[in-house]
C-alpha positions as CSV (number, residue, x, y, z in Angstrom):
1,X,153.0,-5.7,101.7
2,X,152.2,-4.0,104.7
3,X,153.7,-0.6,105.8
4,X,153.4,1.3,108.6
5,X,153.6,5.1,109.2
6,X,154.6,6.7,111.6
7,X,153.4,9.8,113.6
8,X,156.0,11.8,115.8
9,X,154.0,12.5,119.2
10,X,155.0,15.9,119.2
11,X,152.4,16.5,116.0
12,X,150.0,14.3,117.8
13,X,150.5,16.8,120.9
14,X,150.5,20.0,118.8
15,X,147.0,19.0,117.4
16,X,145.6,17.7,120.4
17,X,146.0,20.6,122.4
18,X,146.2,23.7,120.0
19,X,149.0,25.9,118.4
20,X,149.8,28.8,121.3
21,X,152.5,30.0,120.2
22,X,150.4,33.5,119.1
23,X,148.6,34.6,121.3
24,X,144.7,35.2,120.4
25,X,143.4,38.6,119.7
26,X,142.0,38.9,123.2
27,X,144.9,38.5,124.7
28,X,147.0,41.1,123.1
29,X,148.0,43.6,125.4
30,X,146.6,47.6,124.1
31,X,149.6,49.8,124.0
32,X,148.8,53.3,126.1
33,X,150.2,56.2,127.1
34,X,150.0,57.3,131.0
35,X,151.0,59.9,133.2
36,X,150.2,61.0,137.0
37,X,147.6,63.7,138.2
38,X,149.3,67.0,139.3
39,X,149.0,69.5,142.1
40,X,149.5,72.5,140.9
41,X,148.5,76.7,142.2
42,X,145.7,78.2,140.2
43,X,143.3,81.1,140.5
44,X,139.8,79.6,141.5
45,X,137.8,80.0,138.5
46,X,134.0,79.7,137.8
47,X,133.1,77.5,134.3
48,X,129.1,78.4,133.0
49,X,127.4,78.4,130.1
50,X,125.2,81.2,128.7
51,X,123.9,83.1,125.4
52,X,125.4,86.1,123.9
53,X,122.7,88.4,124.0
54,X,122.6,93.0,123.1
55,X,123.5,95.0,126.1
56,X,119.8,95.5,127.4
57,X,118.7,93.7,125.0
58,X,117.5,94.9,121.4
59,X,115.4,98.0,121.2
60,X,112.3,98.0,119.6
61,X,111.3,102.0,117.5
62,X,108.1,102.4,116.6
63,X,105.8,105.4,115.1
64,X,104.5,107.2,117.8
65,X,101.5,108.7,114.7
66,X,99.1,106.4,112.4
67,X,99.3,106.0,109.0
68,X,100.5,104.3,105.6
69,X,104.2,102.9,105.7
70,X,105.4,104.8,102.4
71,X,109.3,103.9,102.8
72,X,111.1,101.7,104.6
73,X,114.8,101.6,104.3
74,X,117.4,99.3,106.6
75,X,116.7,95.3,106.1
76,X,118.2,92.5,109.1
77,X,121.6,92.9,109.6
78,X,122.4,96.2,108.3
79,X,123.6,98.7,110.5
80,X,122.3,101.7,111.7
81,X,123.6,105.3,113.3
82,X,122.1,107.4,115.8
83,X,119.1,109.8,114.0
84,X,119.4,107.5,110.6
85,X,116.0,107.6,108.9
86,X,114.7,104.1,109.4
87,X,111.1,104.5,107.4
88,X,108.6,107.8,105.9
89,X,104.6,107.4,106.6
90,X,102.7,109.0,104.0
91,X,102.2,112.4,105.5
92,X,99.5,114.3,103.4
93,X,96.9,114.5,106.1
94,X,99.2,115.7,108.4
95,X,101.0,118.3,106.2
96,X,96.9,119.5,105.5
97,X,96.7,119.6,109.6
98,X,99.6,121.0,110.0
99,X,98.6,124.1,107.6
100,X,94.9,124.3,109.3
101,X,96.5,124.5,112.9
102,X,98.5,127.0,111.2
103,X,96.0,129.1,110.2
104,X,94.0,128.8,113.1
105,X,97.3,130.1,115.3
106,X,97.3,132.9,112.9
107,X,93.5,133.9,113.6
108,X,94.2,133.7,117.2
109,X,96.9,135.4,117.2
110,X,95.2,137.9,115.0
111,X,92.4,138.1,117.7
112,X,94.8,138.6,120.7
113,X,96.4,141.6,119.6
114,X,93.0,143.4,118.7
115,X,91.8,142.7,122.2
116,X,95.2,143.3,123.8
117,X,94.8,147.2,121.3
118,X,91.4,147.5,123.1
119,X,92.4,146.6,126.6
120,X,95.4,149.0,126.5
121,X,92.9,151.8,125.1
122,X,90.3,151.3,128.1
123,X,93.0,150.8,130.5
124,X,93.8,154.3,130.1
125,X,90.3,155.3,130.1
126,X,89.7,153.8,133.3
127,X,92.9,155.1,135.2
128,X,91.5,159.0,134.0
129,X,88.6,157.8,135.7
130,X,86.6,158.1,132.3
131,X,85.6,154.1,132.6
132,X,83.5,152.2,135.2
133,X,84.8,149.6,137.2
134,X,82.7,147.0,136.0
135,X,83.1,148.0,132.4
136,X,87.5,147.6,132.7
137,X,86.6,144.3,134.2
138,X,84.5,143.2,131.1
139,X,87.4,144.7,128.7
140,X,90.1,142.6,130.6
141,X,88.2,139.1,130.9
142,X,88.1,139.8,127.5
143,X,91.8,140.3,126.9
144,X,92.8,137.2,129.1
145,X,90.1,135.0,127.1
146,X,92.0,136.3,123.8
147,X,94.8,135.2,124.8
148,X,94.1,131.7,126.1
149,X,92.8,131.0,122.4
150,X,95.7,131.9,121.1
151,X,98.0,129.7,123.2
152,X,95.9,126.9,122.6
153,X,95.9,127.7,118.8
154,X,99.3,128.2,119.3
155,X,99.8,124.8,121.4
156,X,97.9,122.6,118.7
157,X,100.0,124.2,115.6
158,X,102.8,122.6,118.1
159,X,101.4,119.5,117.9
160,X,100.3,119.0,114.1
161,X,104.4,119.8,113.6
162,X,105.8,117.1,115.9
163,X,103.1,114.7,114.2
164,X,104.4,115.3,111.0
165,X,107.8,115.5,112.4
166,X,106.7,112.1,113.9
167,X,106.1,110.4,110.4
168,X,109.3,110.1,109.7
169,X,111.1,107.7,112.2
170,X,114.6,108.0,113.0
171,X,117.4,105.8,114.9
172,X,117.1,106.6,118.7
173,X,120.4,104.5,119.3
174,X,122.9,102.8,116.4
175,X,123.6,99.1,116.3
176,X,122.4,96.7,113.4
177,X,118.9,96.2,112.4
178,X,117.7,92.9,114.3
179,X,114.4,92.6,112.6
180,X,112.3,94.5,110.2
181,X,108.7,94.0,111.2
182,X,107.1,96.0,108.6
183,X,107.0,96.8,104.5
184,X,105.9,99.6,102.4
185,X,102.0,99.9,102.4
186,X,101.1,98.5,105.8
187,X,99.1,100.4,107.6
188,X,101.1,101.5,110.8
189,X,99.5,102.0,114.5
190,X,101.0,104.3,117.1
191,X,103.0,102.3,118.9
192,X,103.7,98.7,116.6
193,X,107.2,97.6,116.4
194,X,108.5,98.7,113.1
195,X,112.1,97.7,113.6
196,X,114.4,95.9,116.4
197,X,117.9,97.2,116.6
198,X,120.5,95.3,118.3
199,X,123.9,97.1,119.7
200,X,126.6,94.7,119.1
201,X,130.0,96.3,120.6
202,X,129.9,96.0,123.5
203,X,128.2,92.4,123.8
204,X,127.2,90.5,127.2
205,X,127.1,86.9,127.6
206,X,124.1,86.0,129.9
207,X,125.5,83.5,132.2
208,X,124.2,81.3,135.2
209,X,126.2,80.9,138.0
210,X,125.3,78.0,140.2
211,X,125.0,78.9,143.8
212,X,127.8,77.0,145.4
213,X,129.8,79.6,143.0
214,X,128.2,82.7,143.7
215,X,130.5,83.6,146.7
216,X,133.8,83.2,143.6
217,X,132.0,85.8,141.5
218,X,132.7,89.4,142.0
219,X,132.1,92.4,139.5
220,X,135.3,93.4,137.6
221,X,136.7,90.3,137.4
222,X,138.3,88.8,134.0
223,X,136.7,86.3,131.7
224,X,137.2,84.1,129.2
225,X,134.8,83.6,126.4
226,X,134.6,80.5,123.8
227,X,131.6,80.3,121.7
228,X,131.0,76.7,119.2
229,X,130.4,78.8,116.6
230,X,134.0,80.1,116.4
231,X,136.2,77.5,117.4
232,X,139.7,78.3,118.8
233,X,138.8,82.0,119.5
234,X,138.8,83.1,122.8
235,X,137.4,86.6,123.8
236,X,138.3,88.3,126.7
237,X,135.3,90.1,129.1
238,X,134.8,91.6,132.7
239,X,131.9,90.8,134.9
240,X,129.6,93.7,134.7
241,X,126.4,92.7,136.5
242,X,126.1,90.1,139.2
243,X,122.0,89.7,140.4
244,X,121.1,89.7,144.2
245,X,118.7,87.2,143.9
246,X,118.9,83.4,142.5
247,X,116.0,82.5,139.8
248,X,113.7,80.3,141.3
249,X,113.4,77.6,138.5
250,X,116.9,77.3,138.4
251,X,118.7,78.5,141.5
252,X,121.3,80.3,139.7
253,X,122.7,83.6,140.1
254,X,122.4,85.8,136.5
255,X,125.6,87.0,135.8
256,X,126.3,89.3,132.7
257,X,129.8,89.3,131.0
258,X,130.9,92.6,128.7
259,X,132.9,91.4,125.5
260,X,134.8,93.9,123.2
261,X,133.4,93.2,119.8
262,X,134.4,95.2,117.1
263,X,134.3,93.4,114.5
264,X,131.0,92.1,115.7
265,X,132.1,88.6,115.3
266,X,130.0,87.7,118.4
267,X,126.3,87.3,117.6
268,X,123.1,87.6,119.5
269,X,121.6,84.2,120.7
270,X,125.4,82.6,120.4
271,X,125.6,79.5,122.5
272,X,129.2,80.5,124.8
273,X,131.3,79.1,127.6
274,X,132.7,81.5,130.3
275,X,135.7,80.4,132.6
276,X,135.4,83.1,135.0
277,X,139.0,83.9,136.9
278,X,139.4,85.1,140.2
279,X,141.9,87.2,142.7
280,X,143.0,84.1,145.1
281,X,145.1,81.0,144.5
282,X,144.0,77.6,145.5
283,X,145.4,74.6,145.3
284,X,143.8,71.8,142.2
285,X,144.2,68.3,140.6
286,X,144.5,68.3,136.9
287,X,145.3,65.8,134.3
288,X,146.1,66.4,130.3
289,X,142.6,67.1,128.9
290,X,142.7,64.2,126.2
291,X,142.9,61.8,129.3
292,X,139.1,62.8,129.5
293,X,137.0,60.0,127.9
294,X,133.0,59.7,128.0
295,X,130.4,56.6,128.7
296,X,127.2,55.9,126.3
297,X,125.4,58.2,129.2
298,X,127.8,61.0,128.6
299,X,130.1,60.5,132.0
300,X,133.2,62.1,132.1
301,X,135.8,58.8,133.0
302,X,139.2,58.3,133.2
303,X,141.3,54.7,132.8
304,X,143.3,54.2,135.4
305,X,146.5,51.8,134.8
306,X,147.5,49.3,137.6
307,X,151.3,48.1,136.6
308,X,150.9,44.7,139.2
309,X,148.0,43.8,136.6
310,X,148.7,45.1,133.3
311,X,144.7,45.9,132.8
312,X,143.3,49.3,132.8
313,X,139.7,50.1,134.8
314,X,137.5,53.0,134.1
315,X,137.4,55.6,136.9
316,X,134.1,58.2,137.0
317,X,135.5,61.7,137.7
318,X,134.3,65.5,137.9
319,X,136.0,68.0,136.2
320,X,135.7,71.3,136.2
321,X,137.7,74.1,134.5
322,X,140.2,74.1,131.4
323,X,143.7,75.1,132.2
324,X,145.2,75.5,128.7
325,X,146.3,71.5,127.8
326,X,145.0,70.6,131.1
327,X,141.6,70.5,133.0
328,X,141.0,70.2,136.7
329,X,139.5,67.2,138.2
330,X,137.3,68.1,141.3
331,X,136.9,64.8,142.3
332,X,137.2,61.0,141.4
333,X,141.2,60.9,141.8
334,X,143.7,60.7,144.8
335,X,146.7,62.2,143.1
336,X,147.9,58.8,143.0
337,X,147.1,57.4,140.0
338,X,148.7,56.1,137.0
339,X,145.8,57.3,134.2
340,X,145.4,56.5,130.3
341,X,146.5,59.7,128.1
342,X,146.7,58.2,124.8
343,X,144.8,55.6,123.0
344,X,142.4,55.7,125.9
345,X,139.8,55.6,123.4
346,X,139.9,52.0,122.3
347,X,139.5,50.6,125.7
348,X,137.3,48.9,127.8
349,X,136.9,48.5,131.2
350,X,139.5,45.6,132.6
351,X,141.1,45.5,129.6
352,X,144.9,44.3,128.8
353,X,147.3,47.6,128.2
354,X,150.7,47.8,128.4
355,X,153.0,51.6,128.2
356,X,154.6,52.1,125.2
357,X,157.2,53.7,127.0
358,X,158.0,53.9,131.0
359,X,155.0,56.0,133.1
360,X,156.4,59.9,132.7
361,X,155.0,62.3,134.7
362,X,152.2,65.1,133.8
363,X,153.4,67.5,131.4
364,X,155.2,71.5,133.1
């Protein structure tokens, strides 16, 4: 017996042309966050990047005498104080030349009395008129020669004291040992870096300000320090130096910051960035800083939301400094705009988005 089945057109239809009624992944609209760019009154500031470095940079001590290293004391990053004892030559030849300039002073001096005795004597002699001219003359080239020797004597005794004072070397300035260059036993020339101290409170940051900035940069001015090494510490500073001249290679202007560090958390040869503030207002763009968003070529972008089209487009912008939650834009946006602040970081140029809530303005 023949039976027929029946197919409602409404499956037929449904396979035919595909379920819609999800739509596909592609299709699903990313939910953001937005807000507008402000205008707001700042002080111009100057943003650079630089490298904490020792106020004139370290010092270098050195023996100014030769000789065998027999101590030496402070190791890399201990500190030192001014006239510490750093390191002790062995001194034996120098306490033996001290004693033979000693006794040489002695025989001079020894000398120089006896002909300043005899001078006196003939002196006398030839003011009774007892002595010839040309014998007093003999008896007081005599006295002067004397007395030369014994100065000299007396001038190298000088010298074998300082060079044994000299063998023991001693902190000229204190700080904290930067490098220890040499170890008991070396032999030592006058002269060879023995140790390198560093002074670490104050510290400068070595900075290079471009020259479209230099004219924003004045000495005295306040400055804010951030170093990757300590993040979420900011130190505060005062331009101390500003060069006259721009370095040729770079066309920068060196600028040197002074830092407060006592508790010497800054160290030499830190990576740091400097916002430098200054005394007049001007008028600035900025968005919330997490709006900020980088391409595979490290380009700072921003998404930009257009409500008629429900898609978001990535918009190339220059920023410049940070302004607490904020950072300025220098370029790139209108004021206009309606831009991406949260979830920015899953999107793609043209992309569906929609606001999770209505567009609220940039944050007071």
């Amino acid at each position: 017996m023949f039976r027929s089945r029946f197919v409602p057109l409404c499956l037929l239809l449904q396979v035919a042309c595909g379920h819609r009624g999800n739509p596909q992944p592609s299709e699903i609209a990313a939910a953001i966050g937005t807000a507008q760019p402000r205008r707001i009154q700042e002080f111009e500031r100057v943003s650079v990047s630089g490298s904490v470095t020792s106020p004139g940079a370290a010092s270098q001590v050195a023996f100014l005498v030769p000789g065998r290293a027999l101590q030496v004391f402070p190791r890399e990053g201990e500190p030192v104080r001014p006239g510490q004892v750093l390191a002790v030559l062995d001194s034996v030849n120098l306490t033996h030349a001290v004693e033979a300039a000693h006794a040489q002073a002695e025989a001079a001096r020894a000398s120089d009395q006896r002909t300043e005795g005899e001078f006196q004597r003939m002196k006398q002699l030839f003011e009774s008129q007892s002595l010839a001219p040309n014998d007093f003359a003999k008896f007081t080239a005599a006295r002067e020669a004397a007395h030369q020797q014994f100065l000299q004597a007396a001038a190298g005794e000088g010298i074998a004291k300082k060079n044994l004072a000299d063998a023991r070397l001693v902190a000229p300035l204190g700080g904290y040992i930067a490098k220890r260059m040499v170890e008991p036993g070396v032999m030592v020339a006058p002269g060879q870096p023995v140790f390198e101290i560093a002074t670490l409170d104050p510290i400068e940051v070595n900075v290079g300000v471009p020259e479209t900035d230099i004219r924003l940069v004045k000495v005295g001015q306040a400055a804010s320090v951030v170093v990757h090494a300590l993040p979420g510490r900011i130190f505060k500073g005062t331009v101390k130096v500003v060069n006259v001249s721009a370095d040729p290679a770079t066309r920068t202007y060196m600028t040197r910051i002074s830092v407060p560090n006592p508790d010497r958390d800054l160290k030499v040869g830190m990576v740091a960035e400097v916002s430098i503030t200054g005394t007049q207002k001007f008028d600035m763009t900025v968005v919330p800083a997490e709006a900020i968003v980088r391409d595979p070529q490290g380009a700072t972008l921003v998404f930009q939301y257009f409500p008629d089209q429900k898609r978001v487009f990535s918009k190339r912008v220059e920023v410049g400094v940070l302004l607490g939650q904020d950072i300025q834009i220098r370029s790139g946006l209108t004021g206009n705009e309606t831009i991406v602040v949260a979830g920015q970081h899953a999107l793609r140029n043209g992309m569906g988005a929609e606001p999770a809530a209505a567009p609220a303005p940039g944050r007071r």
